[in-house]
Phi, psi and omega in degrees: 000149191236132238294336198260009181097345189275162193287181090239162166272158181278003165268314185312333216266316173305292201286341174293316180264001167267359170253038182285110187245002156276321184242025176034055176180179201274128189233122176272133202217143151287147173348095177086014185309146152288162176264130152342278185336305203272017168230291209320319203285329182265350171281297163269352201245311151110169186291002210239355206300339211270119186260131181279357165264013189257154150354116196278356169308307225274331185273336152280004162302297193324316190285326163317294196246027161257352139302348168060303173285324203257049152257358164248320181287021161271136175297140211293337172302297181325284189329287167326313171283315176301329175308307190323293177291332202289305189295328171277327169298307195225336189201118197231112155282057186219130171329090194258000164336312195280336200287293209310270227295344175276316191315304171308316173306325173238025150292342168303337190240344192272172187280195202277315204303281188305334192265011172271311173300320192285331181307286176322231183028282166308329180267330189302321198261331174291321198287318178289343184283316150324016179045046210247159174303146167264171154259185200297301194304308160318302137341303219261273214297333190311303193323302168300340165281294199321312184294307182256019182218312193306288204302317159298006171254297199289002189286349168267017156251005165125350169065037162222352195298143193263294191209166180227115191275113177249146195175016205253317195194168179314133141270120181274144193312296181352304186247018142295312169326284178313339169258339148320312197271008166233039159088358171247118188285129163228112181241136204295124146220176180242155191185156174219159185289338189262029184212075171079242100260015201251151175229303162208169187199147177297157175264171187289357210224339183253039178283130177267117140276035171252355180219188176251027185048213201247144171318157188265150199276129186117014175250069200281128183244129175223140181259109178319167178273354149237086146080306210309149193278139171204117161232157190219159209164171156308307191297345173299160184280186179249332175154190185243165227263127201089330209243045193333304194280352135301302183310282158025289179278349201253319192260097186230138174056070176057345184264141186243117182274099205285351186068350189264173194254151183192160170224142165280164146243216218267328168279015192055033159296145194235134200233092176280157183226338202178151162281174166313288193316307199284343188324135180253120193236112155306168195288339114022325204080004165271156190252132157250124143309090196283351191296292173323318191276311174315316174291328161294336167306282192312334191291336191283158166292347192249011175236141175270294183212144187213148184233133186267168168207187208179314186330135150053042179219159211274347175183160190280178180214145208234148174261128196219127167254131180286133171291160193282137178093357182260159175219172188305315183298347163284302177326289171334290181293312202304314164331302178301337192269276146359295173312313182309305226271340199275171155312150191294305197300336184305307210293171178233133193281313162213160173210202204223126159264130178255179188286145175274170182280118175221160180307295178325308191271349160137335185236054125231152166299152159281339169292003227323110180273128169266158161287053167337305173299296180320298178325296178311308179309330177276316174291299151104170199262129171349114187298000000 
C-alpha cells in the first residue's frame, strides 16, 4: 500500500522502480514513506493552484501528479500527451536556456525602439526582483512595458502559466533573472532521485534565485566539512536495490551523501556551487568550479552547451556548441565576453566547437544532464 492508500502489486512496485534510466539501477524507500512531490505541491503552489475554469482532464493530470506514484503507472505515450497539453497552459518543467536565447535572438532583429523598451523592462523587473529601489520615472512608465513587453513574452508561453520550475541541472542566476524580470514566477529546487526526488524549492512568495530555496519541512540538511550537502529524513532511500556496496558508499549513519557541494546561508537557503566529482585542480594547485563557468557560458545567446575541462593542466579549455544560428565569430565574443568577468585562473584558455550533446548520441541524460566525462572522452581537450 502506498502512502496516499492505493494498492499496488510488488511487480508494479518493481517496474516503477527499475525504470529509473538516470542512475540506472533500482532505488528502495520503505513501506508507506510519504513522497516529497506531495508536499512541494501543496506547499509551494498553495490551494488556490487548481483553476476551476480548466478542463477537468488537465486538473486531474494535476492531481496525478502531485500524488506523485500513481503518475508512472500511466503509459508513457498517454503521460506524455497529457504533460504536453499540460505544459502549455499552467505548469512548465522544460529546459529553458534555448527559449531565453531565441527570445533574445530575435530581439536582435526587432527595431532599436522595442529592443530599447525591452531592455527597460528587463532592468525595471531585475531591480523588483531583487527587491532593489525603483525610481519614479521607472514607476510611472511600469504599466506600459508590462502592456507592450511582459505580456507579450508570456503570451509565448501559452498566456496561463502560473510558474516554471527548474531543478534538472544547474541556473545560472542570470537567466532565473531574466525570466523573474519578465513576469514568469520560476521556481529553482534541488532533489535527487534517491532522496523523494525533491530536497528543497524556493517557495513562490520568498524567491532567491541564486539558490535552491530552504528544505521542505521534514527534511534535515547539513553541510560537511568539505562543503558536501547531506541529508537526512524519511524522504532518503533505504538504499539500492541489490547493491550493498553502492549503498554504503552514499548512506553513512542515516544521512545520505548527496556528492554535490553547497552553503546554507543566514536564512537556510541552499546554494550548490558544484559536484564533488567534477571539482578541476589544475596543474598550479587551484581548485576550479567548472559548473560556474558552464553556467556563464551557456548564459550568452551564442552558446548552446558547454563543457570546461582541465584536470592537471596549466588552464582550462571549454568544449562549446553554438546555439543554432551562431557561427565561431559569434561563439568567439561570447567567450571574450565570459572571460572578462571571470578570475585569471577561471578564464579559458582554449576552446573547440563540437557537435551538440544529445540523449541519442549518449552525452546527454534523459533529464538533460551532460555526461562531462563522456563529452571529454569523445571529444578530447580542447586544441
Amino acid at each position: 500500500m502506498l502512502s496516499n492508500g492505493r494498492n499496488v502489486s510488488p511487480e508494479w512496485i518493481e517496474t516503477a522502480l527499475t525504470a529509473d534510466a538516470r542512475i540506472g539501477r533500482a532505488i528502495v524507500v520503505g513501506h508507506g514513506r510519504p513522497y516529497p512531490i506531495a508536499i512541494v505541491c501543496p506547499s509551494l503552489l498553495g490551494r488556490g493552484w487548481f483553476d476551476r475554469s480548466a478542463p477537468a482532464s488537465r486538473n486531474a493530470l494535476l492531481a496525478d501528479l502531485c500524488e506523485a506514484l500513481p503518475a508512472y503507472a500511466r503509459p508513457r505515450a498517454m503521460l506524455m500527451t497529457d504533460a504536453e497539453a499540460l505544459v502549455r497552459d499552467d505548469l512548465l518543467t522544460a529546459n529553458q536556456r534555448p527559449r531565453r536565447g531565441r527570445i533574445l535572438a530575435q530581439l536582435g532583429r526587432e527595431p532599436a525602439w522595442k529592443q530599447a523598451l525591452f531592455a527597460r523592462a528587463l532592468a525595471v523587473g531585475t531591480a523588483r526582483a531583487q527587491r532593489e529601489p525603483i525610481g519614479l520615472l521607472d514607476r510611472l512608465l511600469d504599466p506600459l512595458l508590462e502592456r507592450l513587453v511582459r505580456r507579450k513574452v508570456q503570451a509565448r508561453f501559452g498566456g496561463r502559466l502560473r510558474a516554471a520550475i527548474s531543478g534538472g541541472a544547474r541556473l545560472e542566476p542570470e537567466t532565473g533573472l531574466f525570466y523573474l524580470a519578465l513576469g514568469i514566477r520560476l521556481l529553482q529546487g534541488y532533489g535527487q532521485t534517491e532522496a523523494g526526488p525533491v530536497i528543497s524549492a524556493n517557495p513562490p512568495d520568498a524567491i532567491r534565485i541564486e539558490t535552491v530555496g530552504p528544505p521542505l519541512e521534514g527534511v534535515a540538511l547539513r553541510i560537511a566539512e568539505d562543503g558536501e550537502i547531506l541529508v537526512q529524513g524519511e524522504l532518503v532511500m533505504d538504499g539500492y536495490w541489490g547493491q550493498p556496496e553502492e549503498t554504503a558508499a552514499v548512506l553513512h549513519d542515516g544521512w545520505l551523501h548527496t556528492g554535490d557541494i553547497g552553503v546554507l546561508d543566514a536564512d537556510g537557503y541552499l546554494r550548490i556551487t558544484d559536484r564533488k566529482k567534477d571539482m578541476i585542480v589544475l596543474s598550479g594547485g587551484e581548485n576550479v568550479s567548472p559548473a560556474r563557468i558552464e553556467g556563464l557560458l551557456v548564459g550568452e545567446p551564442a552558446i548552446a552547451q558547454a563543457v570546461v575541462t582541465g584536470e592537471g593542466q596549466a588552464g582550462l579549455a571549454a568544449l562549446l556548441v553554438a546555439a543554432e544560428g551562431s557561427d565561431a565569430a559569434a561563439v568567439a565574443a561570447a567567450l571574450a565576453r565570459v572571460n572578462a568577468r571571470l578570475a585569471v585562473t577561471e578564464r579559458i584558455r582554449r576552446h573547440r566547437l563540437v557537435p551538440p550533446f544529445t540523449v541519442e548520441n549518449g552525452l546527454l541524460t534523459a533529464t538533460q544532464k551532460v555526461r562531462r566525462h563522456l563529452v571529454a572522452q569523445a571529444h578530447g581537450e580542447a586544441p
